[in-house]
N, C-alpha and C positions, 0 to 999 in steps of 0.2 A: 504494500500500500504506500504512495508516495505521497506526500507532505502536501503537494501542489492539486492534489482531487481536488474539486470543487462539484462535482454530482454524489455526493453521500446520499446512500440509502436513506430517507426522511421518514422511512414507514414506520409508525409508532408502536405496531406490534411487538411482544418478544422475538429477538432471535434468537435462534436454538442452534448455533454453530455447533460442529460436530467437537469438537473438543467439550462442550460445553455439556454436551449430551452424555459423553461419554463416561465423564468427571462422575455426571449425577447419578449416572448403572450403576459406577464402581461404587461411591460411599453409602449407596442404600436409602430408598425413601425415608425411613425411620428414624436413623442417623439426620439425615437431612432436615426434619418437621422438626427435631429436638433442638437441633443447631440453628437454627433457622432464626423461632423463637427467642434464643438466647442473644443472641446477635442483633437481632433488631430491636430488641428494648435496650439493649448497651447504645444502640445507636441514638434511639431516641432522646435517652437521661443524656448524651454525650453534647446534642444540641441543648437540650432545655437547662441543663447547666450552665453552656456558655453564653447561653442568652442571658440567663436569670443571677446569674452569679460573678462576684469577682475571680478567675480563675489563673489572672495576670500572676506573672513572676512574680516574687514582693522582696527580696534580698539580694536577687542577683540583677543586675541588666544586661540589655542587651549588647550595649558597649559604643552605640552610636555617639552619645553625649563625647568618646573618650578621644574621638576622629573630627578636626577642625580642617575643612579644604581651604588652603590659602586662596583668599581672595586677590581680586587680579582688578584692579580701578582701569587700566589700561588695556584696549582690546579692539582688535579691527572685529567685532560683532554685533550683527544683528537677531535681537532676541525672537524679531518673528521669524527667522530662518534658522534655529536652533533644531534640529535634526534627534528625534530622539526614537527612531526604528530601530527595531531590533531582530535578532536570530538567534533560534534557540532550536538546535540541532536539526540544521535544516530549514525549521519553519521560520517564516517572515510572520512577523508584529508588526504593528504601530509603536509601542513601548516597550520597553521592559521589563512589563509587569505581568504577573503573572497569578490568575485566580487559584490559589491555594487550594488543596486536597480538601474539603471538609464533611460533608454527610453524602446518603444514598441509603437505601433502604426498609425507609417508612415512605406514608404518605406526606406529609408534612416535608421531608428530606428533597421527596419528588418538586416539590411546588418551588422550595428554594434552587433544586437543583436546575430549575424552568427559566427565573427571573437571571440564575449568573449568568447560565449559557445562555442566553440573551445579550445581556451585557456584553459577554463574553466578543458574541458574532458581532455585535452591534461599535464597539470599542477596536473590534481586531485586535486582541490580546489574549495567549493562551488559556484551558482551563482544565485541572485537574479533579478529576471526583474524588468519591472518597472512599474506602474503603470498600472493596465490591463482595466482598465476602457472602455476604448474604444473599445477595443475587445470584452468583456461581452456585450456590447450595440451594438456593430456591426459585423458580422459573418466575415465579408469579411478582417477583419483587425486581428483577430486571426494568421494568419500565425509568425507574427510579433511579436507574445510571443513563439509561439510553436516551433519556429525555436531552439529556444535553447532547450528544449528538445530533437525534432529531430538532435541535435548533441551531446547529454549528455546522456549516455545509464549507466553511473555508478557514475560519482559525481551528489551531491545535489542540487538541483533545488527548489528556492525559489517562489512560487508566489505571488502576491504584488496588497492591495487593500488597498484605503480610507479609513477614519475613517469615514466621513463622509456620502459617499456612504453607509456605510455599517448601518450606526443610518438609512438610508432611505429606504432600501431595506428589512433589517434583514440575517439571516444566508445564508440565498440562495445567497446572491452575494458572499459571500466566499467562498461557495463549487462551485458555477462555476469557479472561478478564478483557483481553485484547481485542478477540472475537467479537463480543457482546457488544462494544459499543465501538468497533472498526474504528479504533484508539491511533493516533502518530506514534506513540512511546509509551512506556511502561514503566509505573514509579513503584519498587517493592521499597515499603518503610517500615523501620527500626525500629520497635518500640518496646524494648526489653527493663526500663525504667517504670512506665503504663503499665504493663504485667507485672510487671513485679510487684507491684503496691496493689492493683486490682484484687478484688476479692474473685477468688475463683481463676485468673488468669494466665493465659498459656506461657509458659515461662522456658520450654524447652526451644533453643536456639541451636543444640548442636547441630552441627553441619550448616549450617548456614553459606557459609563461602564457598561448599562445594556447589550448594544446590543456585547461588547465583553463577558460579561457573555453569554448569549445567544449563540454565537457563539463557546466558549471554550464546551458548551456541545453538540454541535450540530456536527462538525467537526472531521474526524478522524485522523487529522494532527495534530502538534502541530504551537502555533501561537507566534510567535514573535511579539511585539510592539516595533515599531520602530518608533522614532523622524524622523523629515527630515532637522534639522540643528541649534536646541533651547535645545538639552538636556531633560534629565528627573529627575528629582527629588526626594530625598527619599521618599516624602510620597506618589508622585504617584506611585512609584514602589510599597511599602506597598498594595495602592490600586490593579494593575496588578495581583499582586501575589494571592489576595483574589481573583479574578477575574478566576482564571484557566490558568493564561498566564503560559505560560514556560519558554520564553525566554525574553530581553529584549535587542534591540539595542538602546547605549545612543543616536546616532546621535548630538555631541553637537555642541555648537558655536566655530569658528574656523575654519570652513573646506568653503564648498561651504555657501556662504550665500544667501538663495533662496529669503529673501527679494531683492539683490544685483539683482538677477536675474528678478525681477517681476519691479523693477526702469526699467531697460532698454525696457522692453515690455511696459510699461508704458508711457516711454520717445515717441516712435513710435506708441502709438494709440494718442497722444498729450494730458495725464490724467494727471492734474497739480495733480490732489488731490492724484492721485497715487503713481507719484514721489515725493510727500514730503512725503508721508506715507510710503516710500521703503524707500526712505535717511534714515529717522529716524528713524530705526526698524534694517538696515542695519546691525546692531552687538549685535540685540536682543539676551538673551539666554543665558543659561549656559553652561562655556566652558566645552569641551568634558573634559578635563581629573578632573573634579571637580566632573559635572556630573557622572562618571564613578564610581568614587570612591565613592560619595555615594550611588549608589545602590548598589554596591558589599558590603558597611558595612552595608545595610540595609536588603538585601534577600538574600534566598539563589539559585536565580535563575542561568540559564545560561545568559551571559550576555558581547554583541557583543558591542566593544569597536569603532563608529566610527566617523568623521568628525574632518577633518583635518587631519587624519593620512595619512604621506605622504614618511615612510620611515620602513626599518626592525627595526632600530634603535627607534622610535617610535611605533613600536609594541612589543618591548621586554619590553620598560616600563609600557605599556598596560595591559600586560600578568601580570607583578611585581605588578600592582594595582588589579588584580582579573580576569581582561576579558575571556574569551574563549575562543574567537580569537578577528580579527580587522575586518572593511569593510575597501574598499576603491572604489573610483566611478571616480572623477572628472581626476585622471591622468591616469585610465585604459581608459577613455572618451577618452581622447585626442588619445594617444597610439593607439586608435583600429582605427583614420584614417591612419592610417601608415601600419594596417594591422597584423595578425596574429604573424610572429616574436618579430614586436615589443612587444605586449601584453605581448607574453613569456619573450621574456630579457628581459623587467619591472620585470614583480613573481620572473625570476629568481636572479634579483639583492635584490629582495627585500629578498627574503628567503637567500641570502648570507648573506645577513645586520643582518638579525634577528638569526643565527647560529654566527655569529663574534660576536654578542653583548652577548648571551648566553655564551658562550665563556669566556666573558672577566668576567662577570658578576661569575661564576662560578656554571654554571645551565648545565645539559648533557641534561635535558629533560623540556618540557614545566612547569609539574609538578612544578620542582624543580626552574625554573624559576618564577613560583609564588610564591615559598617563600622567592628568593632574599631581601635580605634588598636594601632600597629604599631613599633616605632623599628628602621630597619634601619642596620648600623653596617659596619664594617669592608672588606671587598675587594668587596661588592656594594654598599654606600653610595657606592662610590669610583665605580663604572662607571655607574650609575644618575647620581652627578653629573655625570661627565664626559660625560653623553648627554643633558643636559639636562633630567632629569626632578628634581622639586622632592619631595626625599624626607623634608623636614619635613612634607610636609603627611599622613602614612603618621603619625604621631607626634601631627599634634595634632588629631585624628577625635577627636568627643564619643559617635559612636555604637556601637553594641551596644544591647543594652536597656535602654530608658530609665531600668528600676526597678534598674539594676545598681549 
């Protein structure tokens, strides 16, 4: 499937890709009705928490405050020609930006997932669902991924599996995930911090890197690893990159913190052991813009910048540390109960922010935006030293546009 289709399948009915089918002989109607169940009420508490609740880091950040882009008074630029398209393995955007992994699998999931991929098409900016789990195990709950499809006929279309899922099944649940909503890529995400504190929650990871090996040769998408709110780390990225990944999202600490979120579902099933295992874990993780920076000195992957990014203004300094683009999830969440406008005035404010900061910064284009000099100072200059990365040379970049 290439990046550039513009006639996708719009038909709203399930598809029942043979991978899709096959999955659901092997694990058993029974299996599947039990799981099923289980899954879709994790999904529902997963929205009505972060709607209802504060689930924000609270001790850590995410480390933008700690990145100041030297401003440039001097500059042969004009701001209404400020260039902020993008590419992200392959696919053409308008931005940067990118609609973050977040629900699928209820009603309520489907209606949100209606209003982004909307936006989505509407914006020309990527969009990923969210965990498809319960639609691979259950026929009847696909619409609830596929909907964004059936409204995204030319931007990119993420689909979004387990890691753990995926050590249990092997390749075949990723090429259903893929199937199901005739996906650009494939994002399996990290979430052994989630499980772990979760009551009840899958915690077995071994083999993990074989079965994304596995999967990188099996697949004809390319797969994104993406965190769900701890960061990723030089040497696992080193590992990823051996692995056949192509892309990498940091998802670091600072943004939604999914332990924060797993405390409150905890609090209402009455699990003492869960809520001190959520409290505690609450700011687990490496902040995003630490995390970011070192995988971008580490590979030379594509490499999505996200958790915690909550403005253009913190995607321009994203961009200045290496990213490719940004995700962002938790304030598109909110935004799409207000419905379709709103979504857009959000991108739209955001992509104002992220052209004004270019602008000032003395970048015309994303490019040239990466090689803005950068001075990062305070508790992410500390961690960055202590990890061996040389964060003078973030400071003494001559580029941006050369007429700036």
């Amino acid at each position: 499937m290439n990046g550039d289709e513009t006639s996708k399948n719009k038909n709203p009915t399930p598809f029942m890709g043979g991978s899709v089918k096959r999955f659901r002989e092997a694990i058993g109607s029974e299996n599947i009705k039990a799981v099923d169940t289980k899954t879709s009420n994790r999904k529902l508490d997963h929205v009505r928490i972060c709607l209802n609740r504060d689930v924000q880091a609270r001790q850590v950040a995410a480390g933008f405050g700690d990145v100041v882009l030297v401003h440039r008074a001097l500059g042969d630029l004009d701001l209404e020609k400020i260039d902020i398209s993008s590419r992200l393995l392959g696919h053409e955007a308008s931005s940067p930006l990118i609609i973050s992994s977040m629900t699928g699998g209820t009603e309520k999931a489907e209606a949100i997932n209606r209003t982004l991929a909307e936006a989505a098409e509407e914006m020309m900016v990527p969009i990923s669902v969210g965990s498809m789990r319960a639609a691979i195990e259950e026929r009847n709950l696909e619409r609830t991924f596929r909907v964004v499809r059936d409204h995204c006929s030319k931007t990119m279309v993420i689909a979004n599996i387990g890691a753990v899922q995926l050590v249990a099944h092997g390749p075949s649940y990723g090429v259903s995930a893929v199937e199901m909503i005739e996906a650009d890529a494939l994002a399996v995400h990290l979430n052994k911090l989630q499980e772990g504190v979760m009551v009840g929650g899958d915690t077995n990871f071994k083999g993990v890197s074989s079965a994304l090996a596995k999967l990188a040769e099996e697949i004809d998408v390319p797969i994104i690893v993406k965190e769900t709110g701890a960061g990723i780390s030089s040497e696992d990225a080193h590992i990823l990159k051996s692995l056949g990944i192509k892309c990498i999202d940091v998802a670091g600490a600072g943004g939604t913190s999914f332990a924060g979120v797993e405390y409150f579902r905890a609090v209402e099933q009455g699990s003492l052991r869960g809520q001190k295992l959520s409290l505690d874990f609450w700011d687990w993780g490496i902040p995003t813009v630490a995390s970011l920076a070192e995988v971008c000195a580490s590979v030379d992957l594509e490499v999505i910048c996200s958790g915690g990014v909550r403005s253009g203004i913190d995607a321009a300094k994203a961009l200045a540390l290496g990213a490719t683009c940004v995700g962002v999830a938790l304030p598109l969440l909110r935004k799409a109960q207000s419905g379709l406008e709103a979504v857009k005035e959000w991108i739209g404010f955001f992509n104002e922010e992220l052209k004004l900061s270019m602008f000032l910064s003395g970048a015309s284009n994303l490019d040239e935006m990466r090689r803005c000099p950068v001075v990062i100072t305070g508790a992410i200059r500390n961690w960055l030293l202590s990890r061996g990365i040389d964060v003078n040379a973030y400071s003494r970049r001559k580029g941006g546009n050369s007429n700036a």
